[in-house]
N, C-alpha and C positions, 0 to 999 in steps of 0.2 A: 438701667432702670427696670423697673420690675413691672408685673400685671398693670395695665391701666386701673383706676379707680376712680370711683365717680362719687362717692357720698364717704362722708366723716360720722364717725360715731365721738361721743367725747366724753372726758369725765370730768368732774365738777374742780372737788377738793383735789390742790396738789398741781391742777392742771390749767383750769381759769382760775384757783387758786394758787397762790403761794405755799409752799410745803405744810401738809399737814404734820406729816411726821417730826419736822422741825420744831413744829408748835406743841407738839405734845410733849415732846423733851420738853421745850420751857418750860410747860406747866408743869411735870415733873420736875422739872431742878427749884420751880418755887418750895415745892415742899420741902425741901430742905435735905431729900434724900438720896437716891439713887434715880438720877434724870431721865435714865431710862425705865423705870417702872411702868407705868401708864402703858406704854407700849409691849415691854415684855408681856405684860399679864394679858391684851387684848391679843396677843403672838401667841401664849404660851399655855396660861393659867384657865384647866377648860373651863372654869363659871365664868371666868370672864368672856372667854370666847363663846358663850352660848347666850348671855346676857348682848352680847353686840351683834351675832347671828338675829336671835331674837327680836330685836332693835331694829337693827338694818330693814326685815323682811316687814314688820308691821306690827308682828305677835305681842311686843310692848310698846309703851309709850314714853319717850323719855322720860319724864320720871320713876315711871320703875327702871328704866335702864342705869338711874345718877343714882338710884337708892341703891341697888344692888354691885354698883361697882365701888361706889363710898365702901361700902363694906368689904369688897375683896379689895381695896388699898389700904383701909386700916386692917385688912388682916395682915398686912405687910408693913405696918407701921408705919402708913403716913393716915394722918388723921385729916378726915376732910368733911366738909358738909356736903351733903348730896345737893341740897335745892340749888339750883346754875352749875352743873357741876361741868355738863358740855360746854355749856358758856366761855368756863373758864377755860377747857382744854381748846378754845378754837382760838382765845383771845388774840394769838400771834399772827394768826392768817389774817393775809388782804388779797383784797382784787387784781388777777394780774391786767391791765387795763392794753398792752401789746396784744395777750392773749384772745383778749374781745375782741379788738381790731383785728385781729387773724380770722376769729371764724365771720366777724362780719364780713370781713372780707371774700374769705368764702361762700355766703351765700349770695353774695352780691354776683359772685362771676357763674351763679347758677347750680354751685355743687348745695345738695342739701348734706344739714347738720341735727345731728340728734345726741342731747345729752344723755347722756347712762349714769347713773350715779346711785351711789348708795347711801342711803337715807344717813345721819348722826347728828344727832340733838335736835333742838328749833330755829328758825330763822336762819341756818345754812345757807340759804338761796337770797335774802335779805341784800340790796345795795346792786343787784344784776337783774335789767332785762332779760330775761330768758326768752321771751319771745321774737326780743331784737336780733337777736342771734342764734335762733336754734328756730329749726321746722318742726320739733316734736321733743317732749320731754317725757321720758321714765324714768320714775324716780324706785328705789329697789321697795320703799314700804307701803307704796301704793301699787305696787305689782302682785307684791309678797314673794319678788324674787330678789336672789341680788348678786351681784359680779363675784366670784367667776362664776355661773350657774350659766350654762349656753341661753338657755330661756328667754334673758334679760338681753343679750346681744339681738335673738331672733325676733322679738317683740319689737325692737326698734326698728328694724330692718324693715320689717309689716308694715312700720306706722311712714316712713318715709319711703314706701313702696320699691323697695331694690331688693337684689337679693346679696345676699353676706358677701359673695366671689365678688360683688361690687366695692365694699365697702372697706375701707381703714379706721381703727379703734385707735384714740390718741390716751395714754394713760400712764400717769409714774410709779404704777405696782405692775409688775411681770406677769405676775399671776392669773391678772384679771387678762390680760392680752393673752397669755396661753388658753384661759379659757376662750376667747373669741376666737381663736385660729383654729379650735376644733370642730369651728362653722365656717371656716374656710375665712373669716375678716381676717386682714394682714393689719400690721399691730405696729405703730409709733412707740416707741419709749419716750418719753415726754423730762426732759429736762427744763428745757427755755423756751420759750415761743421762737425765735429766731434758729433756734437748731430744726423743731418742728416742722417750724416753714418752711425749712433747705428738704427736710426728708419726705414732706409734702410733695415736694415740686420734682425732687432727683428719683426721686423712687417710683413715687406712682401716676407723674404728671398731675398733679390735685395744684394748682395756684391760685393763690388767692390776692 
């Protein structure tokens, strides 16, 4: 077993969500095109990646985020309307409802939780108490930071009074956990709630 730890940092989408990334292929293969587009371009294509930077942090507002990406997909031939255009790209996520039970869990046996998330599109957060299961919530467009940016890890840490060397970051993108390990937070790869909770309990004594 590794370092004790005593508080969870968490992420939204992907985590107390079901796969974002899955959900985006779908809405990619609706278009009729290449299922991975949507994701390439927010990977690869930098107006896209500056339009969801931009996004993420606050600097726009989903709808210039739907206007200006409708446009870098039909510069790739898939023609789309901007107005809902997150909407659609979320339509395949749901609520992982074990996952809630986990961090309620966890605050219940006294470890604090704090979501990290990065802002995309509206109503993201729609159908979850946040309060019932989390002691502090930063969201990346009302920071104007966002994952992997150390910042965004540190700010949570402040808000539920520990320091990082305390804490564990549950997340299913690597990158954002490599970010948090450069503040010393040790880092979940986040598959299932049930894996989690083994790596919770075997690694850092965290039970919930």
């Amino acid at each position: 077993m590794g370092k004790h730890r005593t508080a969870v940092l968490v992420d939204f989408g992907g985590v107390v969500t079901s796969s974002v990334l899955r959900a985006f292929t779908d809405f990619g293969a609706s278009l009729g095109g290449d299922p991975h587009l949507p994701l390439d371009l927010l990977r690869r294509d930098q107006p896209s990646r500056t339009l969801l930077a931009d996004h993420e942090c606050g600097r726009i507002d989903t709808a210039a985020f739907e206007r200006g990406f409708a446009e870098r997909l039909r510069a790739h031939c898939a023609d789309v309307p901007a107005e809902g255009l997150t909407a659609r790209m979320h339509a395949g996520v749901s609520i992982d409802q074990d996952m809630l039970a986990l961090l309620g869990g966890l605050r219940a046996a006294g470890c604090p939780v704090a979501l990290v998330s990065n802002a995309f599109g509206t109503g993201t957060y729609d159908g979850v108490d946040l309060a019932a299961v989390t002691d502090t919530v930063v969201i990346s467009a009302e920071v104007g930071i966002r994952k992997p940016s150390r910042r965004i890890y540190a700010i949570a840490c402040e808000r539920l009074g520990v320091d990082p060397e305390e804490a564990v970051m549950i997340d299913d993108l690597q990158q954002n956990l490599d970010g948090a390990a450069r503040l010393g937070i040790a880092g979940v790869l986040h598959t299932s709630a049930a894996d989690t909770r083994r790596q919770l309990a075997e690694r850092f004594g965290i039970n919930a």
